[in-house]
MMTF fields as JSON, N, C-alpha, C and O atoms, coordinates in Angstrom:
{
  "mmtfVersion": "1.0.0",
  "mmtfProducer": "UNKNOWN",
  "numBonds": 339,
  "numAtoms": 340,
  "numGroups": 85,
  "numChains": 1,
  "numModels": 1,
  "chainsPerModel": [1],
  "groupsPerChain": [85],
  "chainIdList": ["A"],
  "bondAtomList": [4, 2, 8, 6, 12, 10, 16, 14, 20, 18, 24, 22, 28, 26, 32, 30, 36, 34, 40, 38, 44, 42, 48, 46, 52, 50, 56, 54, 60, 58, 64, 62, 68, 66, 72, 70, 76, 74, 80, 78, 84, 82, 88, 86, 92, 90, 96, 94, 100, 98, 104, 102, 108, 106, 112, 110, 116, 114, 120, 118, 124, 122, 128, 126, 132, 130, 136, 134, 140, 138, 144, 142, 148, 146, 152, 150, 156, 154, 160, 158, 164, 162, 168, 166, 172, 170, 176, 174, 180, 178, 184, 182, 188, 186, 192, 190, 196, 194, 200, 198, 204, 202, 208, 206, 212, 210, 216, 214, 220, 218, 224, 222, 228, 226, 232, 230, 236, 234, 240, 238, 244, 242, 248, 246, 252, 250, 256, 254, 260, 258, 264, 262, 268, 266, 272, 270, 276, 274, 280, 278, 284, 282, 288, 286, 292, 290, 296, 294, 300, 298, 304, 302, 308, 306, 312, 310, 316, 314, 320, 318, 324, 322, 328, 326, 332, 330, 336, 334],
  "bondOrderList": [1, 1, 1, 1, 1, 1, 1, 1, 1, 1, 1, 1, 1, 1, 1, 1, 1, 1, 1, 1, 1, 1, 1, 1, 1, 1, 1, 1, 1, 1, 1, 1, 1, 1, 1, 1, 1, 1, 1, 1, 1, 1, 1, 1, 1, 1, 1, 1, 1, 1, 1, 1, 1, 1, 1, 1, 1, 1, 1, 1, 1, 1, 1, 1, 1, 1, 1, 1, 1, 1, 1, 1, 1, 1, 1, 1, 1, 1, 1, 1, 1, 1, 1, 1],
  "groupList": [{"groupName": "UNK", "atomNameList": ["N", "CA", "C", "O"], "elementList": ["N", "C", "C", "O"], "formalChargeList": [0, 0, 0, 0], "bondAtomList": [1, 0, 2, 1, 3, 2], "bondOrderList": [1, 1, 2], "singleLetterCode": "X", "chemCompType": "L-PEPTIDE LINKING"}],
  "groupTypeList": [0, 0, 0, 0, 0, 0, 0, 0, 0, 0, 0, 0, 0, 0, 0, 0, 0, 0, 0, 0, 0, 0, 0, 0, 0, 0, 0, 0, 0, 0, 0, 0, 0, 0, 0, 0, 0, 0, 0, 0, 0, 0, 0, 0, 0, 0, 0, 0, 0, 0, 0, 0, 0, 0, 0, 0, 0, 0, 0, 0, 0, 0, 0, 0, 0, 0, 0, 0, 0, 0, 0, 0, 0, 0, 0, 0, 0, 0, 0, 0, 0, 0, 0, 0, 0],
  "groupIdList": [1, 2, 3, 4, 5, 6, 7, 8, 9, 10, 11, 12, 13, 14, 15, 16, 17, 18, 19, 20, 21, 22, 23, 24, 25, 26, 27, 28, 29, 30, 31, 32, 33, 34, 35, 36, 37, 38, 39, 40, 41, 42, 43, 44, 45, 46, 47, 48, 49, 50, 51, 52, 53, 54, 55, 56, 57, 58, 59, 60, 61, 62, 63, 64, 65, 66, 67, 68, 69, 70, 71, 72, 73, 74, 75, 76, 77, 78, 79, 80, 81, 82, 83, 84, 85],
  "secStructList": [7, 2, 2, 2, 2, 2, 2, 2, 2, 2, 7, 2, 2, 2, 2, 2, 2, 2, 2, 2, 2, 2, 2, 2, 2, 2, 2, 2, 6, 6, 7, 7, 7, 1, 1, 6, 6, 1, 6, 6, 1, 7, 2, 2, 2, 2, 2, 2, 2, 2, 2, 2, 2, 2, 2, 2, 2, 2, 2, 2, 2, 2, 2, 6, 6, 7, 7, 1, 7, 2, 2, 2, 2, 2, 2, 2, 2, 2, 2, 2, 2, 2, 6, 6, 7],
  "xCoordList": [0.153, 1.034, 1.773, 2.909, 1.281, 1.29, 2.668, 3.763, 2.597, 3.561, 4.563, 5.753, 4.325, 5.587, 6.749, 7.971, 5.942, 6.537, 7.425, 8.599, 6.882, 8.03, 9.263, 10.406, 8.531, 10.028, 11.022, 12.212, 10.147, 11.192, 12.068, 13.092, 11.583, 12.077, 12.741, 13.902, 12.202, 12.841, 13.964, 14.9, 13.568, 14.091, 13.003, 11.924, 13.84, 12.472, 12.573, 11.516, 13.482, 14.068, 12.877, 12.223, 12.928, 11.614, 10.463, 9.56, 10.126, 8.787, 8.151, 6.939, 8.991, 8.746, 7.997, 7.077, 9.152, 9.16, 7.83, 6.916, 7.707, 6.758, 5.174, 4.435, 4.999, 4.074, 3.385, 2.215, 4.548, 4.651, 4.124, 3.507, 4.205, 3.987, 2.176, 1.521, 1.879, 1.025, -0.049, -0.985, 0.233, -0.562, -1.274, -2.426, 0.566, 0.022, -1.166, -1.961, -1.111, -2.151, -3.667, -4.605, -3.774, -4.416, -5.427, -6.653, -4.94, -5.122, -5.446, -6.548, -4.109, -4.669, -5.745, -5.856, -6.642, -7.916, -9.285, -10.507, -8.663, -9.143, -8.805, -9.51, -7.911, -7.521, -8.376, -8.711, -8.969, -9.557, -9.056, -8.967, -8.83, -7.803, -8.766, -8.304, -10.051, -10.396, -11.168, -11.272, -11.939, -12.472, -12.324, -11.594, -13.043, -12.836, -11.831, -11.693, -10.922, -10.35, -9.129, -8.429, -8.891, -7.8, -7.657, -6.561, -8.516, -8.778, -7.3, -7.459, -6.098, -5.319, -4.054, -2.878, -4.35, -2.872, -2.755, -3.757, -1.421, -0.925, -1.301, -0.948, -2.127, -2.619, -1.231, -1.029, -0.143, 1.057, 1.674, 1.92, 1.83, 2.836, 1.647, 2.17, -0.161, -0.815, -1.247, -1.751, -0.89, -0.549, 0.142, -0.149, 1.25, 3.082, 2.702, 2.78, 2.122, 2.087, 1.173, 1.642, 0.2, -0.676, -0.107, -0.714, 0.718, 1.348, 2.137, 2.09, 3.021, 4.527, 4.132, 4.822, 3.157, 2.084, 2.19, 2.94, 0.988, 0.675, 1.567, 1.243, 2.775, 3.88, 4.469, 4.499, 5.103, 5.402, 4.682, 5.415, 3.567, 2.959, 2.764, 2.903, 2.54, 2.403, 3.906, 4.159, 4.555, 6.655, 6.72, 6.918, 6.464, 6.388, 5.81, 6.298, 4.693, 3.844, 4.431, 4.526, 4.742, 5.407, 6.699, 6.622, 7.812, 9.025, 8.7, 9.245, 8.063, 7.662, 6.744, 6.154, 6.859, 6.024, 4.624, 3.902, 4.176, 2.518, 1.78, 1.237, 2.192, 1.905, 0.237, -0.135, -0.735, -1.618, -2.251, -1.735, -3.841, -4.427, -4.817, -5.159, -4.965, -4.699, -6.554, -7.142, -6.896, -8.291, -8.262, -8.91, -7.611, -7.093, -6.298, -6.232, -5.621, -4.627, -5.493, -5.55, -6.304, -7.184, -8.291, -8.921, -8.464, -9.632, -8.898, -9.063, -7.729, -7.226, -6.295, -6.218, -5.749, -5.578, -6.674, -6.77, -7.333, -8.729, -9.31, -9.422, -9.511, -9.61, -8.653, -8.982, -7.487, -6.75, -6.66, -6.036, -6.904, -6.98, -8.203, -8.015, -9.639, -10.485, -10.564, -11.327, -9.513, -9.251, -8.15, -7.984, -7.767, -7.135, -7.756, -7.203, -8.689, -9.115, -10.303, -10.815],
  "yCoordList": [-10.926, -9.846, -10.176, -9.715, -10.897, -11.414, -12.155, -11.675, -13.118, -14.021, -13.146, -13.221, -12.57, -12.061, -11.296, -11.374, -10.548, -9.481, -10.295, -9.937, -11.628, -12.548, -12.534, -12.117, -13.25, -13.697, -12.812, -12.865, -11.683, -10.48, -9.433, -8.855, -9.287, -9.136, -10.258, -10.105, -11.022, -11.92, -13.085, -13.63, -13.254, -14.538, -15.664, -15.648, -16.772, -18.041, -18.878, -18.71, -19.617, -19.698, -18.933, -19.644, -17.679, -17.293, -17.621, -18.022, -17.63, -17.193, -18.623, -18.648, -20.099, -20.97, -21.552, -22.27, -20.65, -21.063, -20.552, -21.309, -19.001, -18.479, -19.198, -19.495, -19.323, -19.839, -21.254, -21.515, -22.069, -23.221, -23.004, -23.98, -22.188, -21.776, -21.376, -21.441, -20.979, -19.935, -21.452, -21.838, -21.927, -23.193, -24.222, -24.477, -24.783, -25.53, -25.009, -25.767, -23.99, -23.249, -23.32, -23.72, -22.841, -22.992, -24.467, -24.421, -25.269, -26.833, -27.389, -27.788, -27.332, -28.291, -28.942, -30.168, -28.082, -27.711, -28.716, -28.849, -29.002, -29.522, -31.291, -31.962, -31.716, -33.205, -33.741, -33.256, -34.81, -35.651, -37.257, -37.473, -38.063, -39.306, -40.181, -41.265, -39.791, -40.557, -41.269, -42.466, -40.846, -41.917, -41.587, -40.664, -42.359, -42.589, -42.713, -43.932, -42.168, -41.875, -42.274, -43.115, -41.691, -40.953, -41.758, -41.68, -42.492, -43.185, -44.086, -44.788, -44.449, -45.452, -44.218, -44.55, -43.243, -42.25, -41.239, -40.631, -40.916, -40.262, -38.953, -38.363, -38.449, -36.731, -35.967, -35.652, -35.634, -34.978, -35.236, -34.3, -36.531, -37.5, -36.53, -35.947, -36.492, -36.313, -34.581, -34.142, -33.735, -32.698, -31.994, -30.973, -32.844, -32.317, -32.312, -31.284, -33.875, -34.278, -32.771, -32.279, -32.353, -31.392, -29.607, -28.706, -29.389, -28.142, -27.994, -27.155, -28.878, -29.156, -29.411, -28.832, -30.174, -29.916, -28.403, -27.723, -28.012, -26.645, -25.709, -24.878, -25.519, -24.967, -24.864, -23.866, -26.381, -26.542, -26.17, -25.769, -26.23, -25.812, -24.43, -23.905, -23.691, -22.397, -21.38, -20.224, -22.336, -21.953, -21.66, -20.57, -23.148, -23.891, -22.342, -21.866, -22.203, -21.595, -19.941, -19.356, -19.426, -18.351, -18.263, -17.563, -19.012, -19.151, -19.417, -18.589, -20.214, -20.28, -19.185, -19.3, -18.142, -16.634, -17.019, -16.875, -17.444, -17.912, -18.084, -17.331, -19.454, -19.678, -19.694, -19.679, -19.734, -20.223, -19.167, -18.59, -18.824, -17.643, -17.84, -19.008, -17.035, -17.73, -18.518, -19.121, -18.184, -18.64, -20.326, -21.223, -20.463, -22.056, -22.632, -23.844, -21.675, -22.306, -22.761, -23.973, -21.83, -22.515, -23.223, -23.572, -23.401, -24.867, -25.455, -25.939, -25.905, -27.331, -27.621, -28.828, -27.041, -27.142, -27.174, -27.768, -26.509, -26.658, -28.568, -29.464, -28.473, -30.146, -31.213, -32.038, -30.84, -31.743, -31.606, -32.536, -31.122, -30.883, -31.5, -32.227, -31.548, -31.99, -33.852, -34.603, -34.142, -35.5, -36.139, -37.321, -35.411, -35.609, -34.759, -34.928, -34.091, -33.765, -34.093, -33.946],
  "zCoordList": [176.788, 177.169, 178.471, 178.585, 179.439, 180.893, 180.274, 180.568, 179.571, 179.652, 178.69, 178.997, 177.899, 177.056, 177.622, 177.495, 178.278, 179.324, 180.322, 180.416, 181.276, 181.758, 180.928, 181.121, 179.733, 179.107, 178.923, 179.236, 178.171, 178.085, 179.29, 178.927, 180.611, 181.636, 182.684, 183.062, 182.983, 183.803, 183.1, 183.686, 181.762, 181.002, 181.315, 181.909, 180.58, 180.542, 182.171, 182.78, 182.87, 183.472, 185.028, 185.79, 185.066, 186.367, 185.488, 186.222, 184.364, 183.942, 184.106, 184.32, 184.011, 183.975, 185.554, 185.946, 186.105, 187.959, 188.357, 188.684, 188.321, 188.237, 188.162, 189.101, 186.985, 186.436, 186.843, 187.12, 186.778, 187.346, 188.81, 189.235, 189.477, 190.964, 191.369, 192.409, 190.029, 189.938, 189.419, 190.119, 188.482, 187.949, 189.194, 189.544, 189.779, 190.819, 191.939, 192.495, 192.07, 193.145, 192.614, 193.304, 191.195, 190.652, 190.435, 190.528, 190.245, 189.745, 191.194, 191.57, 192.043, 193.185, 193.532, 193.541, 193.853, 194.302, 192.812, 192.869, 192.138, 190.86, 190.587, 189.833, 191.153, 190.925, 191.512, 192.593, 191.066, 192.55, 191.774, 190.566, 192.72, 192.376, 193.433, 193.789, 193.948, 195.386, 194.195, 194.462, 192.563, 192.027, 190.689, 190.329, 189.838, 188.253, 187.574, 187.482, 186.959, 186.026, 186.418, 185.854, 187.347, 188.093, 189.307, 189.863, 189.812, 191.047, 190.981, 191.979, 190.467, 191.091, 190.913, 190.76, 190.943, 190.685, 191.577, 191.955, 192.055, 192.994, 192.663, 191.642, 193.674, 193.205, 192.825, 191.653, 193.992, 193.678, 192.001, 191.24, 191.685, 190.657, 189.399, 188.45, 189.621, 188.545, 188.305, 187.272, 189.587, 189.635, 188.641, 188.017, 188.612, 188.567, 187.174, 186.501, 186.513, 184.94, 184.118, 183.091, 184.602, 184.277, 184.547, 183.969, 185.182, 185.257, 184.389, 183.489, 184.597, 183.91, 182.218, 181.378, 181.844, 179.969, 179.793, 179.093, 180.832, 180.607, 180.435, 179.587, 181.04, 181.144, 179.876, 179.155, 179.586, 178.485, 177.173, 176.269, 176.97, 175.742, 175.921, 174.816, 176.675, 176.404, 176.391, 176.051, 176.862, 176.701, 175.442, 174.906, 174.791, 173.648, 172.105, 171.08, 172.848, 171.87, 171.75, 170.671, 172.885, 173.237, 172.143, 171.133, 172.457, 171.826, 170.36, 169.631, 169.794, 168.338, 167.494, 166.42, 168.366, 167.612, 167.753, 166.766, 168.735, 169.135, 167.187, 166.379, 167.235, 166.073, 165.537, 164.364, 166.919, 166.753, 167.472, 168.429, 166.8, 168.16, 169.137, 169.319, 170.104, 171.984, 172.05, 172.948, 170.872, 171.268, 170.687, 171.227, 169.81, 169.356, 170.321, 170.528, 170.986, 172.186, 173.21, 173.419, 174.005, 174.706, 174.814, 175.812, 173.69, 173.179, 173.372, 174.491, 172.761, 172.831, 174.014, 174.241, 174.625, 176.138, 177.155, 178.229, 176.624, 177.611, 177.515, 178.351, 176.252, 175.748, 176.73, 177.582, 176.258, 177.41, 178.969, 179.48, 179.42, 180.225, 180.542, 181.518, 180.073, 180.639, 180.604, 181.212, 179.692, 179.55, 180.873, 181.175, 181.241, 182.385, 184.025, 185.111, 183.853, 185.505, 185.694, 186.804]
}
């Protein structure tokens, strides 16, 4: 409802900014690049890659009549996501 209501009041355009705003704050606090995985990549550069997904797929899923139920949505974003933090 959170995100529909963006789109439908603000347009896509804030909801993206928004969100995007709201993600990064979120995540920051979650990268770590000092070892494993992640250890040779720029926290900011691997930040940006993981908001800017998230963003996109839930834009994505929004605009295509949420094709999928939010509980399939967040398994498999949740999934990726843990492959990358």
């Amino acid at each position: 409802l959170f995100f529909s209501t963006m789109l439908a009041s603000k347009g896509a355009p804030s909801f993206r900014r928004q969100f995007h705003e709201f993600l990064v704050e979120e995540f920051k606090d979650e990268i770590d690049t000092s070892q494993g995985k992640n250890h040779e990549l720029n926290e900011d550069v691997l930040l940006q890659f993981i908001v800017t997904s998230y963003v996109g797929i839930v834009e994505w899923w929004i605009t295509n009549g949420m094709p999928y139920p939010p509980q399939v949505m967040a398994e498999q974003v949740g999934i990726l996501l843990e492959r990358h933090l």
